[in-house]
One Martini backbone bead per residue (centre of mass of N, CA, C, O) as a GRO file, in nm:
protein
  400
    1UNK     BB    1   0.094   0.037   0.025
    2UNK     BB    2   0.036   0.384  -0.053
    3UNK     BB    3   0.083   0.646   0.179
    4UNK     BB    4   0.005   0.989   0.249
    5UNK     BB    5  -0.204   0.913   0.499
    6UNK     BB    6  -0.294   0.982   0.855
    7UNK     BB    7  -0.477   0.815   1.076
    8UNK     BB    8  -0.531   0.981   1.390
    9UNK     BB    9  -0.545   0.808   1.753
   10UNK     BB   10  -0.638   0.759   2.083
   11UNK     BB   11  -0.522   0.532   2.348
   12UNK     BB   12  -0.551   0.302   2.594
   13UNK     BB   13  -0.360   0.041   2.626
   14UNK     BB   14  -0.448  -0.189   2.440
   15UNK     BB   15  -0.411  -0.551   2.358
   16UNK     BB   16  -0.544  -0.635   2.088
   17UNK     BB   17  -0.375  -0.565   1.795
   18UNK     BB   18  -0.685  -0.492   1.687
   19UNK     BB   19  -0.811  -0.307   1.442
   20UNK     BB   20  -0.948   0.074   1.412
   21UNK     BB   21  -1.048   0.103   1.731
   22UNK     BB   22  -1.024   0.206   2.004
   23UNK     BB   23  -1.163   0.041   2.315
   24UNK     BB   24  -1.049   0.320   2.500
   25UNK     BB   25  -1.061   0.617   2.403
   26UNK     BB   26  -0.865   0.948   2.384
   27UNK     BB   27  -0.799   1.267   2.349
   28UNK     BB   28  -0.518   1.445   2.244
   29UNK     BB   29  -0.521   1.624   2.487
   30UNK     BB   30  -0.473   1.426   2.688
   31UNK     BB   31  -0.241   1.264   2.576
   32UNK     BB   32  -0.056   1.522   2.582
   33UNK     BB   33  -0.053   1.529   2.898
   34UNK     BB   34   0.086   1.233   2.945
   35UNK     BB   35   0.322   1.264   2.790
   36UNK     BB   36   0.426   1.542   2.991
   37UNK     BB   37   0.432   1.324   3.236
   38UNK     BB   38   0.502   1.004   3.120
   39UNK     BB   39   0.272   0.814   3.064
   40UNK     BB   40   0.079   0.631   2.940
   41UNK     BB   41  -0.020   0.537   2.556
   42UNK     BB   42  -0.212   0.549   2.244
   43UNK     BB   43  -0.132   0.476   1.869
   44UNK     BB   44  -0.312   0.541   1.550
   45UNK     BB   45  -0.247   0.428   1.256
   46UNK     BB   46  -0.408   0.493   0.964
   47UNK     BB   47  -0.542   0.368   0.636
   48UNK     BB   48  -0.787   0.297   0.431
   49UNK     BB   49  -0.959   0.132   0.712
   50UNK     BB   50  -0.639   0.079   0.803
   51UNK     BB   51  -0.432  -0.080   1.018
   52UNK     BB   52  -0.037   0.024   1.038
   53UNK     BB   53   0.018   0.124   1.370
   54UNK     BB   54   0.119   0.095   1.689
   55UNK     BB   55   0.187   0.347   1.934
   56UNK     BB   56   0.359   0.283   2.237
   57UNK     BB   57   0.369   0.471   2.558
   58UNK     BB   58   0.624   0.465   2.794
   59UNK     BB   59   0.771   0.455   3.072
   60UNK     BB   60   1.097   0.583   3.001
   61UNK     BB   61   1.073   0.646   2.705
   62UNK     BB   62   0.939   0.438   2.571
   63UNK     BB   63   0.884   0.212   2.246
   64UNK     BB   64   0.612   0.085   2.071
   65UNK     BB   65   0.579  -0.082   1.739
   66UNK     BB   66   0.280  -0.195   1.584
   67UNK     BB   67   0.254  -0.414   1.278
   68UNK     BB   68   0.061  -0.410   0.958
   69UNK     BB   69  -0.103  -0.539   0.735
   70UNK     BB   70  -0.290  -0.571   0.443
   71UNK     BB   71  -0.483  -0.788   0.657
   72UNK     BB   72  -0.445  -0.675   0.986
   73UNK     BB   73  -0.252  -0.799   1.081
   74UNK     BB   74  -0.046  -0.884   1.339
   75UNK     BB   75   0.359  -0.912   1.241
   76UNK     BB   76   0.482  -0.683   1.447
   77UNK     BB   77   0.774  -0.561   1.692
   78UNK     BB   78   0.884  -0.254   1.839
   79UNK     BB   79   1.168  -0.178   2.048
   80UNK     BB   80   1.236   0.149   2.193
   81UNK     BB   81   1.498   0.321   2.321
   82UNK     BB   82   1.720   0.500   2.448
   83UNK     BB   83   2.064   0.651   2.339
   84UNK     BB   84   2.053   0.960   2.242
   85UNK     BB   85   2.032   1.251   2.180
   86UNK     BB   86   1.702   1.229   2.027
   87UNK     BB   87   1.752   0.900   1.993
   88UNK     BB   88   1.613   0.566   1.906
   89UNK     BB   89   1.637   0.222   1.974
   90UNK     BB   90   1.587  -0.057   1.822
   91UNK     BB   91   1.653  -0.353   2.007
   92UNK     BB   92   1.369  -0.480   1.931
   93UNK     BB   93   1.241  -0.737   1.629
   94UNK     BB   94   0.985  -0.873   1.575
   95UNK     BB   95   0.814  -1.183   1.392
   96UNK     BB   96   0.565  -1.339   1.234
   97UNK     BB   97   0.435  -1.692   1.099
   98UNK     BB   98   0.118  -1.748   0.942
   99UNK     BB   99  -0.075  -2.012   0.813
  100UNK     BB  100  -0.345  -1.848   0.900
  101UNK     BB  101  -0.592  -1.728   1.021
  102UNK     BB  102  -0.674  -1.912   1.276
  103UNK     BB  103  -0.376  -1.895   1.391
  104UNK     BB  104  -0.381  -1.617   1.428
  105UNK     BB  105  -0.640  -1.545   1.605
  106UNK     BB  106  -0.470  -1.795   1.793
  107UNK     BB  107  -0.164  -1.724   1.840
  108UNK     BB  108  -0.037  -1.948   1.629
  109UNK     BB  109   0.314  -1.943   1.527
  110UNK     BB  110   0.519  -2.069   1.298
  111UNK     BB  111   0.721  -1.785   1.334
  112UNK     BB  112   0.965  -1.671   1.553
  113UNK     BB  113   1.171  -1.342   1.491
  114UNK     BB  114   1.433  -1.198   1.656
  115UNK     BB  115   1.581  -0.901   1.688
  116UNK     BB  116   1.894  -0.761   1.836
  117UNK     BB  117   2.035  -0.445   1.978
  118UNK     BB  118   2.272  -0.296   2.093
  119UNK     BB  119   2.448  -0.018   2.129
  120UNK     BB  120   2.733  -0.131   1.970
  121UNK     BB  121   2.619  -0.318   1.707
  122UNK     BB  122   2.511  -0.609   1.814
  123UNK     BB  123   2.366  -0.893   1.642
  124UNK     BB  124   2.061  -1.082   1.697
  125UNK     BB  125   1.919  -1.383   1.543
  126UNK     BB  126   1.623  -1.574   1.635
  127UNK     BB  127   1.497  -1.866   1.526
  128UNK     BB  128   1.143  -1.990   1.565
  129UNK     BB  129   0.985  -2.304   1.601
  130UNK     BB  130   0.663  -2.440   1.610
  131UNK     BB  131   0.506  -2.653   1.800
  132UNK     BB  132   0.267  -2.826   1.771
  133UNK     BB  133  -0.007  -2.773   1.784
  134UNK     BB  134  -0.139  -2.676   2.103
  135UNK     BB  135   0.106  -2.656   2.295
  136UNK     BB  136   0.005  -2.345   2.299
  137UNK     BB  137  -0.155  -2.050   2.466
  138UNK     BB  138  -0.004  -1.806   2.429
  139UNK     BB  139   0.020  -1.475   2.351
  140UNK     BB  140   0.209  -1.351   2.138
  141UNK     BB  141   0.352  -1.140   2.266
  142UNK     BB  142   0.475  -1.331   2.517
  143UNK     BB  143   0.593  -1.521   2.352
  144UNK     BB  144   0.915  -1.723   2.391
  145UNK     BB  145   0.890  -2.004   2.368
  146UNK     BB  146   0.845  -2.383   2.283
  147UNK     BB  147   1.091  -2.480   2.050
  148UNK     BB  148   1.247  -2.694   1.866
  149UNK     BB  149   1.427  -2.446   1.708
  150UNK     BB  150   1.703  -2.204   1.775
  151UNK     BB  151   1.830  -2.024   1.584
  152UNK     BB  152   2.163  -1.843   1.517
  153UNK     BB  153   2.278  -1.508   1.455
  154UNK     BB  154   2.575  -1.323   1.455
  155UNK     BB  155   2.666  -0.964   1.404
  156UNK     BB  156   2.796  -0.651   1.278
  157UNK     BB  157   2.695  -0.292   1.331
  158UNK     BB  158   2.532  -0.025   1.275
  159UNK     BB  159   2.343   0.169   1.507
  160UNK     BB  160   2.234   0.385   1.270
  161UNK     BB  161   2.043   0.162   1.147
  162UNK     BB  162   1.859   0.175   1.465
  163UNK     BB  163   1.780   0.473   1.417
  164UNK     BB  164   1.563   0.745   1.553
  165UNK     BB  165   1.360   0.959   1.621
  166UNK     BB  166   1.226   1.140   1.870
  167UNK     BB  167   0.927   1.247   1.930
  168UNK     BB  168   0.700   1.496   1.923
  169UNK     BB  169   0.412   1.546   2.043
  170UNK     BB  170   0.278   1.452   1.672
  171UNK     BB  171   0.548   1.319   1.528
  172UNK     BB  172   0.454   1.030   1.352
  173UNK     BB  173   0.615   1.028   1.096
  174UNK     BB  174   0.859   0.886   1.207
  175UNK     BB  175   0.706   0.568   1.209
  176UNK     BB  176   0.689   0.568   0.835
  177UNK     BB  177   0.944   0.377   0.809
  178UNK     BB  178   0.821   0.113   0.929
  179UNK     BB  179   0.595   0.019   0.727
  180UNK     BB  180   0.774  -0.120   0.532
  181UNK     BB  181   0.816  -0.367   0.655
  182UNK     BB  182   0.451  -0.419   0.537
  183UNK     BB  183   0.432  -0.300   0.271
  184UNK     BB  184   0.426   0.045   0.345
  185UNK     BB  185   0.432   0.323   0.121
  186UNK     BB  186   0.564   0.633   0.166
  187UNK     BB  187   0.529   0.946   0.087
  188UNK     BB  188   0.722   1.214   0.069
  189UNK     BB  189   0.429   1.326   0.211
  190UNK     BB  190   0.287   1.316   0.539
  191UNK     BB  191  -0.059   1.350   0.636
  192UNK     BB  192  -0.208   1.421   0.937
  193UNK     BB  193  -0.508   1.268   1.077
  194UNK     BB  194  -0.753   1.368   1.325
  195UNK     BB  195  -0.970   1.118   1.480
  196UNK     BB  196  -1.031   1.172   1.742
  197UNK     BB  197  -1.187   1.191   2.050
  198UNK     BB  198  -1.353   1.386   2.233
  199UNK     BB  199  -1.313   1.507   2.603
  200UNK     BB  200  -1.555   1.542   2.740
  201UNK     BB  201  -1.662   1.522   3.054
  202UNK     BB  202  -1.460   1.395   3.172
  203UNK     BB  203  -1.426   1.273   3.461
  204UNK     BB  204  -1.521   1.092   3.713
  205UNK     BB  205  -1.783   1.086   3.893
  206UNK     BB  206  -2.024   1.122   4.130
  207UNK     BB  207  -2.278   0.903   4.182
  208UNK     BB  208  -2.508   0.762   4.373
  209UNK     BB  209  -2.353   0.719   4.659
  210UNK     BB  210  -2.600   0.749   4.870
  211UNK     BB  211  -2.759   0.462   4.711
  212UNK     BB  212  -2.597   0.282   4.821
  213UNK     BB  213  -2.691   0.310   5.153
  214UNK     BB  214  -2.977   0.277   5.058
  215UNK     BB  215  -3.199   0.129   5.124
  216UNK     BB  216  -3.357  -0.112   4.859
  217UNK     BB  217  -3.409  -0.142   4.577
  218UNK     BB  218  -3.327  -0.229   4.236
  219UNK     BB  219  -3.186  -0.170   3.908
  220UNK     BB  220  -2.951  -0.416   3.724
  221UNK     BB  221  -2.832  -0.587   3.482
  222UNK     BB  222  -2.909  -0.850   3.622
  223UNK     BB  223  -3.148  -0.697   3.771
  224UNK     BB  224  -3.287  -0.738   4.048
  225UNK     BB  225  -3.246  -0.614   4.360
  226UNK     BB  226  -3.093  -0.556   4.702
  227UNK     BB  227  -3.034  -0.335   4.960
  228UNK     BB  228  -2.757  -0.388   5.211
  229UNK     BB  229  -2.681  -0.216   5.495
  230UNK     BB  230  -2.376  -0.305   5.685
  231UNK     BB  231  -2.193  -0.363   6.005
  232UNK     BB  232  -1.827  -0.363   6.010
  233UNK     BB  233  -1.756  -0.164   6.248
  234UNK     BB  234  -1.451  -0.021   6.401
  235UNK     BB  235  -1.239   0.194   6.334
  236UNK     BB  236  -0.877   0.243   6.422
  237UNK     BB  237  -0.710   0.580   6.448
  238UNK     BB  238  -0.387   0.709   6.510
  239UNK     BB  239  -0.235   0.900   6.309
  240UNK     BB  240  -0.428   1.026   6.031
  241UNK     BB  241  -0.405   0.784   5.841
  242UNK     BB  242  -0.627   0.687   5.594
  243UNK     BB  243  -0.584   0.381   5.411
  244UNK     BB  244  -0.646   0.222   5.067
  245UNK     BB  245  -0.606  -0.121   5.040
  246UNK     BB  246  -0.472  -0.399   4.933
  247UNK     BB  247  -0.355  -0.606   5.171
  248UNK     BB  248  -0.144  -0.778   4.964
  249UNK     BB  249  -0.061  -0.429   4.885
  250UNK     BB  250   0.069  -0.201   5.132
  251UNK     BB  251   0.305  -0.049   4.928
  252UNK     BB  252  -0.001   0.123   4.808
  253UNK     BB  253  -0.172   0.361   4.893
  254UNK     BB  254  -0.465   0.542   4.971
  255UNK     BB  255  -0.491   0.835   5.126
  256UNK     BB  256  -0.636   1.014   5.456
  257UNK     BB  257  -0.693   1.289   5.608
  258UNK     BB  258  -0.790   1.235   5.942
  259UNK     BB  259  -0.922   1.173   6.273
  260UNK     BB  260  -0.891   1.054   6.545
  261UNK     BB  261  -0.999   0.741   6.588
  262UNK     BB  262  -1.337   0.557   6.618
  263UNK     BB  263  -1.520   0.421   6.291
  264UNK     BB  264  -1.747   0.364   6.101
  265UNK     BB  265  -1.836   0.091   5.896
  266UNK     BB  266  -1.986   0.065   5.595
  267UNK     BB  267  -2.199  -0.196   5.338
  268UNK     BB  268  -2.303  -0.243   5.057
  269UNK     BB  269  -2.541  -0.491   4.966
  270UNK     BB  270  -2.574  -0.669   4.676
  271UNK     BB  271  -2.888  -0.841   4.569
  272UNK     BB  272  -2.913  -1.127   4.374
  273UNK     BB  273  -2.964  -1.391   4.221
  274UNK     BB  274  -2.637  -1.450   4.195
  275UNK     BB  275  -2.609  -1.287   4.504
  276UNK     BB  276  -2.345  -1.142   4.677
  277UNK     BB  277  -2.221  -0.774   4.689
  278UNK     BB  278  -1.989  -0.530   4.711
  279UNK     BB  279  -2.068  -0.184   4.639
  280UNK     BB  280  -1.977  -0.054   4.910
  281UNK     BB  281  -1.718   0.150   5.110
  282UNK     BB  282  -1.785   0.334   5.447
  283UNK     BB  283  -1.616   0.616   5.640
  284UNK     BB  284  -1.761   0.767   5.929
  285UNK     BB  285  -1.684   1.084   6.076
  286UNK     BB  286  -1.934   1.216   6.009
  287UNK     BB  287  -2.299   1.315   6.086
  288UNK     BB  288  -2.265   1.429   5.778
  289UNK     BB  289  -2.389   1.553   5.493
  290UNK     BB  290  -2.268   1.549   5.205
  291UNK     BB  291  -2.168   1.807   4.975
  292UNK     BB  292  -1.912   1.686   4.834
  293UNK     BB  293  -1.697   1.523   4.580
  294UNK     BB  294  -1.365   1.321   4.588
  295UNK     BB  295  -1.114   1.214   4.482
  296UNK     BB  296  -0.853   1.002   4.565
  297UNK     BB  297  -0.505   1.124   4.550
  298UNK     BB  298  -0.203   1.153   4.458
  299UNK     BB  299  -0.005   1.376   4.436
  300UNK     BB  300   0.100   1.265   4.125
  301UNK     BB  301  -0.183   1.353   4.042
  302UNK     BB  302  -0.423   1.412   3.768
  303UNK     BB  303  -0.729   1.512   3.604
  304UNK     BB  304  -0.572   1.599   3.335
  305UNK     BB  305  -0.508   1.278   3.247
  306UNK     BB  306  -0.825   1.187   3.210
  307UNK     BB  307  -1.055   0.997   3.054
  308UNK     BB  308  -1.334   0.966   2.975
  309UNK     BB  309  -1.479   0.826   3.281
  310UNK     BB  310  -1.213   0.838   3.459
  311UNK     BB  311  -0.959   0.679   3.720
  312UNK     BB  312  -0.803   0.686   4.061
  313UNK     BB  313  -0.747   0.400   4.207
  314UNK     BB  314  -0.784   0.106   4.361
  315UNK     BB  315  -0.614  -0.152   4.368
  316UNK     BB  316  -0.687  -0.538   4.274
  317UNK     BB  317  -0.533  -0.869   4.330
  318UNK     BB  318  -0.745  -0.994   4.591
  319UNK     BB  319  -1.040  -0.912   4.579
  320UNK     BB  320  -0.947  -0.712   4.843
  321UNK     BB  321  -1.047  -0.409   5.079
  322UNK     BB  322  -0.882  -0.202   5.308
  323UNK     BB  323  -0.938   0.005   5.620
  324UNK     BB  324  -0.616   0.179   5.744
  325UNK     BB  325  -0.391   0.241   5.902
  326UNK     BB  326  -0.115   0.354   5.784
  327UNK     BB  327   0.085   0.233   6.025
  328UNK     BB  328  -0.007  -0.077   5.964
  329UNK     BB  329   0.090  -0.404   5.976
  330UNK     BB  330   0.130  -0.664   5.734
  331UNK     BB  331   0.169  -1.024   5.793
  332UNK     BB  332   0.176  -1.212   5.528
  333UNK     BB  333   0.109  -1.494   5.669
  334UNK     BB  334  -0.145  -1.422   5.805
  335UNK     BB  335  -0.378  -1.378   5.568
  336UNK     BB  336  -0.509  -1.619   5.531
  337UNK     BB  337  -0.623  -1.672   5.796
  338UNK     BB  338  -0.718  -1.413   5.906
  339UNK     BB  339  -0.866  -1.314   5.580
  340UNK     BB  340  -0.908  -1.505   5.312
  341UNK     BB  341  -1.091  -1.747   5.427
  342UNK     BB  342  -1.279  -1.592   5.568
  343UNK     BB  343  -1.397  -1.416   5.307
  344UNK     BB  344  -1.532  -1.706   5.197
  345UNK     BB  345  -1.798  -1.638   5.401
  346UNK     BB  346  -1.725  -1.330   5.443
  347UNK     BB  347  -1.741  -1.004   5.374
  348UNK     BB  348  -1.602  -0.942   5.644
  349UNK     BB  349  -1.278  -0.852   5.819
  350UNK     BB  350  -1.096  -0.835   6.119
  351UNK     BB  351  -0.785  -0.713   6.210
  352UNK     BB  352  -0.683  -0.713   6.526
  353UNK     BB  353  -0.565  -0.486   6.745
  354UNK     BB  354  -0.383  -0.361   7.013
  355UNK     BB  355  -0.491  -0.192   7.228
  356UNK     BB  356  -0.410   0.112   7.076
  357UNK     BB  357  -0.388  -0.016   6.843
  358UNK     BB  358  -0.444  -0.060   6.482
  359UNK     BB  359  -0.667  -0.187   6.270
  360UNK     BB  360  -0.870  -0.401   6.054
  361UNK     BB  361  -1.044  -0.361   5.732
  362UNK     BB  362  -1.218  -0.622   5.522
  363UNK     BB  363  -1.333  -0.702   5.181
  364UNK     BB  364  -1.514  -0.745   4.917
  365UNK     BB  365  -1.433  -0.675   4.586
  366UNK     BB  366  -1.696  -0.707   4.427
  367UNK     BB  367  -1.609  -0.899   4.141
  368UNK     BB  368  -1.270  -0.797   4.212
  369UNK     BB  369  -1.041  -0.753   4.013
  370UNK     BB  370  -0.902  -0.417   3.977
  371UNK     BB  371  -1.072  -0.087   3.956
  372UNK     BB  372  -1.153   0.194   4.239
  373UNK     BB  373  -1.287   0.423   4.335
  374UNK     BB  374  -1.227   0.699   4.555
  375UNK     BB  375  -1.408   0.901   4.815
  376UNK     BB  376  -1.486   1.172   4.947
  377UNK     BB  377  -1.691   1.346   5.178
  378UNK     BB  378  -1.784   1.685   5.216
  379UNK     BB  379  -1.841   1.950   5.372
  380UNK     BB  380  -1.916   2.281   5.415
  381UNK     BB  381  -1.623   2.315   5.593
  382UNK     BB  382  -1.427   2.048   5.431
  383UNK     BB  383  -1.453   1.820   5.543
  384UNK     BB  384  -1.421   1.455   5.621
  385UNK     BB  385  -1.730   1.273   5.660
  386UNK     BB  386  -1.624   1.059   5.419
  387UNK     BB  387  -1.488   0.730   5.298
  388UNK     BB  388  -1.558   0.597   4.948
  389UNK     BB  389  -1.589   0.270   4.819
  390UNK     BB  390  -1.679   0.219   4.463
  391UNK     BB  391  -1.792  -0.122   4.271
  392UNK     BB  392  -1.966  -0.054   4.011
  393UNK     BB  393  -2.296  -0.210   4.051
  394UNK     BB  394  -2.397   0.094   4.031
  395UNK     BB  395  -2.637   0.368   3.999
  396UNK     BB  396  -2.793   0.597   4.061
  397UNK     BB  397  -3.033   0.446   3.852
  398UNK     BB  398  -2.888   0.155   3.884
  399UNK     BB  399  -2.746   0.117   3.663
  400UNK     BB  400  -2.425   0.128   3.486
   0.00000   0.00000   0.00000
């Protein structure tokens, strides 16, 4: 294909590798917000309403060129990291050959050639042939094991041969000398075409808090619910520092200024005829209603990165979310006994500290692992009055 023109949209880390749509998209204000900040994101090149190259940017600099034949296959990646000022190196290009369409879509490649660039130009060629059918199950972009014979082939080259410049952020036209590697030839003057989709409404909203923890009916994606509200105990915070986080990974928490004391959980349940499920997980510091809704941020967050709404919330990686004093230690090995087994029969656990030592109080992260905003509840004169972790179970609405 020969081509003057690349229509360039934005979105979050693909991972899909097909397609002409970002699954995920992001207005291209978001993404050089995110650029100018070092986070990743991802860009897509397309052509004549085919996609022909993704390219993600990665924290450090970092920089992968995923490449797509005339029939959309991905067929190649590309890592390329810093080498000199302002230069990027390719340090590593894979290729697969795919025997049909069925073994393409199922990710089973018939060979996989990946050639890797030092620093001071020595290269490495390394051509792996896969094991019979089903051998393997992992997806193109991971594998790299399981080959029946591994040539190698090892030579010097000139470095200059595997450098780019770094491109400054819309500056896509860098990544059209990749195309030619798959058969896609750009003409003298190559004009970008902005088709990303607008800024929308910004990141996500509080809605709907205060009806997680209403009892009575709703209407949910899954069908009719009952919403009910149970208490989870007392937390007692010591140092002024309410921490929430996946107990399982507690050096990573979101943190939120609180005054000293001890504090109502409350969770709540929502009932479908599938099970029961905690929609929702809050610390009540005031007995007073907020006024108005914060997600809770770390110094290093800005909501002017988040695109269309999007949050930055809590991690979870063990399907539990717990809150505790920030200064509180979990000993590892106590885990599965004190804290996951139990969990397996009951919404929630509290794991007791020596008073006046602070506790733990952990729970069921809705339907599991992902991510979950995390929201301030502020009264009329600014203080802390609740801290709501919402498992996006229900909506305002009741609906999605």
């Amino acid at each position: 294909m020969i081509f003057d023109r690349l229509e360039v949209s934005y979105g979050e880390m693909w991972g899909s590798y097909r397609g002409m749509t970002h699954p995920d998209p992001m207005s291209r204000a978001v993404a050089a917000r995110r650029h100018a900040a070092g986070m990743d994101y991802a860009v897509l090149l397309s052509a004549r309403e085919r996609p022909l190259a993704l390219v993600e940017y990665w924290p450090r600099r970092m920089w992968r060129v995923y490449l797509f034949d005339d029939r959309s296959w991905c067929m190649q990646m590309i890592d390329l990291k810093p080498h000199s000022k302002g230069m990027l190196l390719a340090h590593r290009n894979t290729r697969w050959q795919f025997s049909g369409e069925q073994e393409h879509s199922s990710s089973k490649w018939d060979v996989e050639e990946t050639t890797t660039v030092s620093a001071d130009g020595q290269v490495e060629v390394r051509s792996e042939f896969a094991q019979p059918r089903g051998a393997s199950t992992e997806p193109l972009h991971a594998r790299m094991s399981g080959p029946s014979s591994v040539p190698v082939r090892r030579f010097p080259a000139s470095a200059e041969d595997f450098l780019c410049p770094v491109p400054e952020f819309g500056d896509w036209q860098v990544f059209a000398p990749f195309l030619a590697q798959q058969g896609h030839e750009p003409a003298t003057t190559v004009v970008l075409s902005d088709v990303s989709v607008d800024e929308g409404s910004g990141p996500l909203r509080a809605t709907g808090i205060e009806q997680l923890f209403s009892p009575g009916a709703r209407d949910t994606p899954d069908g009719s619910a009952v919403v009910e509200p149970v208490d989870a105990g007392l937390l007692r915070i010591t140092s002024g520092q309410l921490a929430v986080l996946d107990p399982g990974w507690i050096g990573d928490p979101r943190t939120v200024a609180v005054t000293p004391g001890e504090f109502p959980v409350t969770l709540s349940l929502l009932r479908t005829t599938g099970g029961v499920h905690v929609a929702g997980a809050k610390v009540t510091f005031l007995d007073v209603p907020p006024r108005e809704w914060e997600m809770v941020l770390r110094p290093d967050e800005d909501l002017g990165l988040l695109g269309d709404g999007k949050f930055f919330g809590v991690g979870v990686d063990t399907g539990t979310v717990a809150f505790m004093d920030a200064t509180r230690t979990v000993i590892e090995d106590q885990l599965d006994e004190g804290l996951f087994v139990p969990l397996a029969s009951h919404v929630s656990v509290e794991m007791p500290g020596t008073a006046p030592e602070p506790n733990l109080i952990a729970f069921r992260a809705g339907q599991g692992d992902g991510a979950y905003p995390v929201w301030i509840g502020r009264t009329d004169d600014g203080q802390v009055g609740c801290v709501v972790v919402d498992f996006q179970l229900q909506s305002a609405d009741g609906g999605e």
